[in-house]
TIZADO-806273 format. One record per residue (C-alpha): residue number from 1; x, y, z. Coordinates in pm, whole numbers. Layout:
residues N
<seq: NUM east: X north: Y up: Z> .
...
END
This chain:
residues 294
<seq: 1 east: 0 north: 0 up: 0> .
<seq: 2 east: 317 north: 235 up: 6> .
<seq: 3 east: 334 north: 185 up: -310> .
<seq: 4 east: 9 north: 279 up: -430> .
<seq: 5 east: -20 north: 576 up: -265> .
<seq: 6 east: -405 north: 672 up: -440> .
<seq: 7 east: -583 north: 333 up: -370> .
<seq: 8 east: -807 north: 375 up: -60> .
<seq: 9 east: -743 north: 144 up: 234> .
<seq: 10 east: -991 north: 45 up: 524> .
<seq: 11 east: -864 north: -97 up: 831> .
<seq: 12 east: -1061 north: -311 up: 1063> .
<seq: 13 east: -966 north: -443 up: 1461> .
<seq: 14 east: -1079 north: -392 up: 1806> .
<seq: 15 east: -1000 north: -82 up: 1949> .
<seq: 16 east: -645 north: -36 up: 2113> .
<seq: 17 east: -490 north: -260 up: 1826> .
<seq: 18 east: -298 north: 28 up: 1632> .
<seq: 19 east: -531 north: 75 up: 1400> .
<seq: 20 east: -358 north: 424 up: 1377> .
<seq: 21 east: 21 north: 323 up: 1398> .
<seq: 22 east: -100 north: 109 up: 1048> .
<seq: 23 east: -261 north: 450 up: 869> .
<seq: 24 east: 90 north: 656 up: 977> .
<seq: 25 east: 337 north: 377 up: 843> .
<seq: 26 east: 108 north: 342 up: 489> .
<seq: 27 east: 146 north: 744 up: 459> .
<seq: 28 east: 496 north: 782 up: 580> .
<seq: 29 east: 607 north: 476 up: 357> .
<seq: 30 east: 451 north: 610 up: 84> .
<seq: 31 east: 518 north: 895 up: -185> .
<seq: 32 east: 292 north: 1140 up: 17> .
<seq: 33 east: 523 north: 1142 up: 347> .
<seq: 34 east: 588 north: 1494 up: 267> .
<seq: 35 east: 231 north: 1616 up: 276> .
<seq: 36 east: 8 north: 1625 up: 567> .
<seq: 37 east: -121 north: 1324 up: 769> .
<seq: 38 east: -455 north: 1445 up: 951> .
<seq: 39 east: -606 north: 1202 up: 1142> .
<seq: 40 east: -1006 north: 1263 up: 1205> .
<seq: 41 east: -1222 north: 1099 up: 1471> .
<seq: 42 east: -1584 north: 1071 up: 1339> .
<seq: 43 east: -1686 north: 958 up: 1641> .
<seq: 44 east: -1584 north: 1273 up: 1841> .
<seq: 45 east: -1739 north: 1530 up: 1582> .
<seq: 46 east: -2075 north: 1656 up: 1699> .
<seq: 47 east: -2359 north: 1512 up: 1410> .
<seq: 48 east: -2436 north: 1898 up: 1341> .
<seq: 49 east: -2075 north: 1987 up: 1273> .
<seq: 50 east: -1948 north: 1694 up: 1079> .
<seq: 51 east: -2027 north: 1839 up: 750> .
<seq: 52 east: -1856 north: 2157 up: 801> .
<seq: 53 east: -1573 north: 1972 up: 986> .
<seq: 54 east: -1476 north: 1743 up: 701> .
<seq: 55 east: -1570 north: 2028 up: 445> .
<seq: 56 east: -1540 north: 2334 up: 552> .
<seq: 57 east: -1783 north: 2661 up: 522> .
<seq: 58 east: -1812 north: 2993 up: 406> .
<seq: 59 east: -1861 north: 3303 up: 643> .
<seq: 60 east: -2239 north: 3302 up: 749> .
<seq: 61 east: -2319 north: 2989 up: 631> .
<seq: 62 east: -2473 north: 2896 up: 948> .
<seq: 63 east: -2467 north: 3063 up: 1352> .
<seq: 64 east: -2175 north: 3123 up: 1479> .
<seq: 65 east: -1996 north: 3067 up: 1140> .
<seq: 66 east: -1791 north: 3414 up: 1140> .
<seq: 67 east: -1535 north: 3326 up: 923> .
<seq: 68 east: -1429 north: 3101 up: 607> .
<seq: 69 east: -1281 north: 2782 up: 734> .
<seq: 70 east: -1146 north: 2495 up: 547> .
<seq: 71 east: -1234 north: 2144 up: 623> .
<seq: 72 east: -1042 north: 1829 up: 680> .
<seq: 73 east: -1009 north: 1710 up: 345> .
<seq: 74 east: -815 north: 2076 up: 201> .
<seq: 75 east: -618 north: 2031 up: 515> .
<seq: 76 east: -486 north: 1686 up: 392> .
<seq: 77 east: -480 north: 1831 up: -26> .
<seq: 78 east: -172 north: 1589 up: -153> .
<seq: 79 east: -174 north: 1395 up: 164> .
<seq: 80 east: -338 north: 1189 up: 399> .
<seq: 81 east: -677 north: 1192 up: 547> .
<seq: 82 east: -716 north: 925 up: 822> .
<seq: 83 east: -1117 north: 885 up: 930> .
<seq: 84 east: -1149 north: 664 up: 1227> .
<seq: 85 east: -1453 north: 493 up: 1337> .
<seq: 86 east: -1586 north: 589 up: 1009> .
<seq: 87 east: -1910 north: 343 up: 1096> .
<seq: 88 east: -2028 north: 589 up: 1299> .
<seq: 89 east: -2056 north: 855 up: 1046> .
<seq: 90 east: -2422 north: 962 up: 1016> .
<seq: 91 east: -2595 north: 836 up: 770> .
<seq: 92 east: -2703 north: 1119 up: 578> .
<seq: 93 east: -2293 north: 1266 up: 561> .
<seq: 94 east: -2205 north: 943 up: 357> .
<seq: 95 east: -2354 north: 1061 up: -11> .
<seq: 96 east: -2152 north: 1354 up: 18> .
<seq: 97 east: -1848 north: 1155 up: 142> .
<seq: 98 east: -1885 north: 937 up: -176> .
<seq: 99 east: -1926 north: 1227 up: -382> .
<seq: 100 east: -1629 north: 1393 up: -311> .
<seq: 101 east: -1442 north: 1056 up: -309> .
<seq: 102 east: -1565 north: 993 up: -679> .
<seq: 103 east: -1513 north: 1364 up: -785> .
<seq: 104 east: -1221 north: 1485 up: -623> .
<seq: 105 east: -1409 north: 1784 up: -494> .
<seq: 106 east: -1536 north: 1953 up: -235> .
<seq: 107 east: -1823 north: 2222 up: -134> .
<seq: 108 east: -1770 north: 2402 up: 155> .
<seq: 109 east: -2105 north: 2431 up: 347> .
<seq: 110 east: -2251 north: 2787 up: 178> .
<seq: 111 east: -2061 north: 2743 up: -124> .
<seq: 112 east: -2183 north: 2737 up: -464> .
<seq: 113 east: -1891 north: 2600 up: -652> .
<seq: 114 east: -1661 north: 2331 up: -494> .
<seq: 115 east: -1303 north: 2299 up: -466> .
<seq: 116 east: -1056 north: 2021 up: -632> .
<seq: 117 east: -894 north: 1829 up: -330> .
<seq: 118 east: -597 north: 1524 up: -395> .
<seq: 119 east: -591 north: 1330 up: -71> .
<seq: 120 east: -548 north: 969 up: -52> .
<seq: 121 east: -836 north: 825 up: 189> .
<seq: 122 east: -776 north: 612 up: 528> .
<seq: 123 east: -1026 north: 467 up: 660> .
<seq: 124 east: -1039 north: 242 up: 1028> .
<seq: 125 east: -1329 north: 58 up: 1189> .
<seq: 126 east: -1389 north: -124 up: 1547> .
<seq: 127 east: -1732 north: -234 up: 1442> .
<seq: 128 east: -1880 north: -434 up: 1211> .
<seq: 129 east: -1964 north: -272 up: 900> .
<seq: 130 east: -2168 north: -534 up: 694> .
<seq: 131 east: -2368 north: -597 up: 967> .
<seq: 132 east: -2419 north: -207 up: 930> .
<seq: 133 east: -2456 north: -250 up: 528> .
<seq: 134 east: -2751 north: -494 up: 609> .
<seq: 135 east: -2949 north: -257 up: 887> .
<seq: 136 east: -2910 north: 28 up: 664> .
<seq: 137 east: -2721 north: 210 up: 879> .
<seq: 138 east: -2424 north: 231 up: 645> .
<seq: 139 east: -2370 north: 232 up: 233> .
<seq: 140 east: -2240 north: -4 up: 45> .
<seq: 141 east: -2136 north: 172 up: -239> .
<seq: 142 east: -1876 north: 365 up: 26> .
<seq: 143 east: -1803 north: 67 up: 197> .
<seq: 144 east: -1659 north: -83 up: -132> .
<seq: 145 east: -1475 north: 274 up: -198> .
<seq: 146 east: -1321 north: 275 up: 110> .
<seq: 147 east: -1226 north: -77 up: 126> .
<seq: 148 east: -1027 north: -99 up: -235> .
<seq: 149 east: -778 north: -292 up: -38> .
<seq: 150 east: -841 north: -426 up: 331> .
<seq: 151 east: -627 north: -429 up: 631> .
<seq: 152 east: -744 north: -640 up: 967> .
<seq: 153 east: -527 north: -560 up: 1307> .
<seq: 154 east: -570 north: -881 up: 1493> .
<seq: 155 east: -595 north: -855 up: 1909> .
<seq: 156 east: -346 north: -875 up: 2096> .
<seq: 157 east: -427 north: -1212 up: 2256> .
<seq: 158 east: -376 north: -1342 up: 1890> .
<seq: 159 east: -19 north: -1227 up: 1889> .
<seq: 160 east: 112 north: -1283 up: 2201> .
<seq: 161 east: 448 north: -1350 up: 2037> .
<seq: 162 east: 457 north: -998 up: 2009> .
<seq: 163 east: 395 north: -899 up: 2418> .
<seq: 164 east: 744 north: -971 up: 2510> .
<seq: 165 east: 915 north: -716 up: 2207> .
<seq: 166 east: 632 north: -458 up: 2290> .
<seq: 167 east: 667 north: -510 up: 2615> .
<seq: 168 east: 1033 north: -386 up: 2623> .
<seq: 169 east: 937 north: -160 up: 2359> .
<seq: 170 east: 732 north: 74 up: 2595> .
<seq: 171 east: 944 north: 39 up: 2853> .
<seq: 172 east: 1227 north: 166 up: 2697> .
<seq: 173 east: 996 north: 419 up: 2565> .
<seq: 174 east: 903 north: 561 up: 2862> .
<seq: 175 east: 1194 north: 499 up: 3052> .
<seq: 176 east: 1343 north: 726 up: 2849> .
<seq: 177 east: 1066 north: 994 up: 2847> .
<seq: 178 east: 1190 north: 982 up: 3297> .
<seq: 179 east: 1535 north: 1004 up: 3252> .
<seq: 180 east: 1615 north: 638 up: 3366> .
<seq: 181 east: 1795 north: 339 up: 3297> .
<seq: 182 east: 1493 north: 58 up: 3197> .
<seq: 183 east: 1513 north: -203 up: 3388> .
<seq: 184 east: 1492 north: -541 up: 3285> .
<seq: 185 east: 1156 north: -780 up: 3297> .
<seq: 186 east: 1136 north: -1111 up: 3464> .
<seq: 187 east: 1066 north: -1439 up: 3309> .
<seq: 188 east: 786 north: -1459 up: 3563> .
<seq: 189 east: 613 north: -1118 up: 3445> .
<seq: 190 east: 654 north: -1168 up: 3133> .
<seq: 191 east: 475 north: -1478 up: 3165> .
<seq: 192 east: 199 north: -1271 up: 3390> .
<seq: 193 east: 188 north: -1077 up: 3040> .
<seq: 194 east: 184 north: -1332 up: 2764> .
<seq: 195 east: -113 north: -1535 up: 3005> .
<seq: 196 east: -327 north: -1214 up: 3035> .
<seq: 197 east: -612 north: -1188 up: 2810> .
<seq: 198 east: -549 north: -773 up: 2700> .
<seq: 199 east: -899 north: -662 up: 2652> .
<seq: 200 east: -787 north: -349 up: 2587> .
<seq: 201 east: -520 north: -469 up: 2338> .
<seq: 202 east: -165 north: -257 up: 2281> .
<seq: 203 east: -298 north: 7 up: 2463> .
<seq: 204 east: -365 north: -145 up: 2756> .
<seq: 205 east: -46 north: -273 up: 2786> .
<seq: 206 east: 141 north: 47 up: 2691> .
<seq: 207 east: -51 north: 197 up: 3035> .
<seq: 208 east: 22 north: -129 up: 3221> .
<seq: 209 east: 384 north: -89 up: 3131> .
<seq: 210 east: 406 north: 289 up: 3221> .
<seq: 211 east: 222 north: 217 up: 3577> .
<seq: 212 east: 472 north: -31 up: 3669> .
<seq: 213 east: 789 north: 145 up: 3592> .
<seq: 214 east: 606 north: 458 up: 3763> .
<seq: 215 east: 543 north: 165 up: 4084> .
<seq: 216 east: 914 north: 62 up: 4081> .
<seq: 217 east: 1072 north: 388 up: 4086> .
<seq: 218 east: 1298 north: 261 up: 3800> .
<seq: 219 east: 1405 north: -82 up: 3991> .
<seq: 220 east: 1311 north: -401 up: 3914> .
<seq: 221 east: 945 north: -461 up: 3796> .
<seq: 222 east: 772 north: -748 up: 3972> .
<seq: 223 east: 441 north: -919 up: 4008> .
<seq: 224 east: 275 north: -694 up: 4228> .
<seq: 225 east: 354 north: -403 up: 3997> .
<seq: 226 east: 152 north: -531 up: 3724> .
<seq: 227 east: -263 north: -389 up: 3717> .
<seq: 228 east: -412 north: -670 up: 3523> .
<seq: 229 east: -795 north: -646 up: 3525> .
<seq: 230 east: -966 north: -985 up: 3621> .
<seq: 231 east: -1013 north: -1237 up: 3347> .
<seq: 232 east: -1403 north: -1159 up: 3268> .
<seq: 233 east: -1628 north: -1400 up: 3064> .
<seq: 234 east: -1438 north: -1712 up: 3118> .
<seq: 235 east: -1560 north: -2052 up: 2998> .
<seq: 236 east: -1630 north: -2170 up: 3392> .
<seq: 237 east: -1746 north: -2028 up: 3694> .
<seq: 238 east: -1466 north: -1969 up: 3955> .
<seq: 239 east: -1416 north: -2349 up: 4201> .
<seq: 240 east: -1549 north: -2258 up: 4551> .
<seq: 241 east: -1234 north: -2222 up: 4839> .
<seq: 242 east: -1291 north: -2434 up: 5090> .
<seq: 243 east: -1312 north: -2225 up: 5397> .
<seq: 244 east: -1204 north: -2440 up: 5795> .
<seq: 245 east: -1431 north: -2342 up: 6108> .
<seq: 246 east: -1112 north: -2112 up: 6192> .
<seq: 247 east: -1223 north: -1714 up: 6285> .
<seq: 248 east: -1228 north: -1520 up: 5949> .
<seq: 249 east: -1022 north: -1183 up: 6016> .
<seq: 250 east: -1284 north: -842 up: 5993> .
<seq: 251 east: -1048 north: -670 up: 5865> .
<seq: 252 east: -1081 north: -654 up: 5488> .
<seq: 253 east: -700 north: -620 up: 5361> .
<seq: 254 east: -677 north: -918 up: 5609> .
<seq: 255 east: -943 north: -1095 up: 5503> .
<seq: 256 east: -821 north: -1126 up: 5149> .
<seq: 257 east: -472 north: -1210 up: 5237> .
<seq: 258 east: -661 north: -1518 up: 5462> .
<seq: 259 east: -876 north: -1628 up: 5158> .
<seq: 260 east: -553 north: -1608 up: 4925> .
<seq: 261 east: -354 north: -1790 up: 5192> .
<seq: 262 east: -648 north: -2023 up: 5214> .
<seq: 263 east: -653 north: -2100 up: 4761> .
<seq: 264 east: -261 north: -2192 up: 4779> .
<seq: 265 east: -300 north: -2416 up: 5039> .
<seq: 266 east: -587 north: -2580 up: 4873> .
<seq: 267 east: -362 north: -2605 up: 4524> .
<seq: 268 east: -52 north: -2680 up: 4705> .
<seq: 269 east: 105 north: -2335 up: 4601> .
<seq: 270 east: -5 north: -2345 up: 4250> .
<seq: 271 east: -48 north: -1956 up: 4212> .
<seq: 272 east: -292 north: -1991 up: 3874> .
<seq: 273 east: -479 north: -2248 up: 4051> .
<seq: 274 east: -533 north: -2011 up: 4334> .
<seq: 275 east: -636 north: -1713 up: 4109> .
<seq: 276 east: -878 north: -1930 up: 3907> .
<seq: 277 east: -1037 north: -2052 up: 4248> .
<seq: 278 east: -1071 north: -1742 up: 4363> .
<seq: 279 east: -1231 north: -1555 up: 4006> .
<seq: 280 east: -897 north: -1302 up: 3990> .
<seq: 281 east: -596 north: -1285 up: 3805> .
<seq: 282 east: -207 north: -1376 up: 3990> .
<seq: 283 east: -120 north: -1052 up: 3940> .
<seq: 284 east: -350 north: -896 up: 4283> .
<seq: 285 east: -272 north: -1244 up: 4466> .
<seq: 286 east: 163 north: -1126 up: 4391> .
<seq: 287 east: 69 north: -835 up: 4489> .
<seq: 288 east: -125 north: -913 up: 4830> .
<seq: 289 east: 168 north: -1108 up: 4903> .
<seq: 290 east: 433 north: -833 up: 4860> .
<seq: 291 east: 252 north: -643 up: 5072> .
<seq: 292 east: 271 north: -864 up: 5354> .
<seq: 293 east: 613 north: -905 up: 5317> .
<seq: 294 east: 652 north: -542 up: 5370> .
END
């Protein structure tokens, strides 16, 4: 797709899967990585100002228009113009979308002529947009000119060859961005890592990675510095902890550590075991245990 710097692209994934990072390295590859990269949100643009947004408008045009303004697609003229979450462009903005897709113009909102634009199109979606095509909710004919060549971003928990490098990745990243030396990650959290689930995908573990350097203080990163959400929506209910006739402590930070104390010893130390008795992840039960320790 560097290559062909005028053919159209749509990329599809769950959100947090780069979606972005792809749309950058086809423009910055590619014979337009001198002009202008301008990435749009369609979900963030009010419905009322999405025309004038991608468009522009002419002084007076509408309230509070009290001055010419050019829209997103001049801005990117012999560039790039990167429209995430297109799918949730209303409906009634996607004829004119096609339009000036088809005829390389556009018409500012109060003009009477429009104006010749060159911009190669990016397009990214989280949804699903042939279920869309069948409610009516979005065209076809701009689904198949956006999506001259497709582009899927898998999740993360597809490509968990991939935590480890990204992983190190960000924390070089950011251990850079404090002024430290990046410490180095342990075989046992990177296998925390690789078992975790990522919901969130590469974002998520970009902010998991920052937390836990900011937790260290630039020293080792352990267990207990890792914030991994529970595992949600798993195949089995959590096993039931068997629980003695011994006096359960009141207090709560207690009371966990007792329960946790009480999973290990039912799975003979066998921290996953422990975590899937008890519906959590082995990151909190690390860190329950650090803190005793303290």
């Amino acid at each position: 797709m560097q290559e062909n710097p005028a053919t159209s692209v749509l990329i599809t994934g769950e959100s947090g899967t780069g979606k972005e990072l792809i749309a950058r390295a086809i423009h910055f590859g590619s014979a337009r990585r001198e002009g202008p990269f301008v990435p749009v949100n369609c979900a963030a643009i009010p419905a009322d100002l999405v025309e004038s947004a991608l468009f522009g408008h002419l002084k007076g045009a509408f309230t509070g228009a009290d001055a010419d303004r050019m829209g997103y697609f001049e801005l990117a003229h012999e560039g790039t113009l990167f429209l995430d979450e297109i799918g949730d462009m209303p409906s009634e903005l996607q004829a004119k979308l096609l339009r000036v897709l088809e005829d390389g113009q556009v018409w500012r909102v109060g003009a009477r002529e429009g104006r010749a634009v060159e911009v190669r199109v990016l397009a990214a979606t989280n949804g699903n947009l042939q279920k869309k095509i069948q409610t009516g909710s979005f065209r076809q004919d701009l689904y198949f000119r956006l999506a001259r060549f497709t582009v899927e971003a898998p999740p993360l928990r597809e490509r968990k060859e991939d935590i480890p490098l990204l992983a190190q990745h960000f924390l070089q990243l950011f251990a850079r961005e404090m002024g430290i030396e990046a410490p180095e990650l342990s075989t046992t959290v990177l296998e925390l890592l690789s078992s975790y689930s990522f919901p969130g995908n590469v974002r998520e573990l970009k902010n998991i990675i920052e937390r836990a350097l900011i937790e260290s203080s630039g020293d080792e990163i352990r267990p207990q510095n890792l914030y991994l959400h529970p595992e949600v929506g798993g195949t089995s209910a959590p096993a039931v902890v068997e629980v003695s006739d011994s006096a359960i402590p009141l207090n709560l930070e207690q009371a966990e550590l007792w329960l946790i104390k009480r999973a290990l010893a039912q799975t003979e130390g066998n921290i996953s075991e422990a975590a899937r008795l008890l519906g959590t992840n082995r990151t909190r039960i690390y860190r329950a245990l650090a803190q005793e320790e303290q």
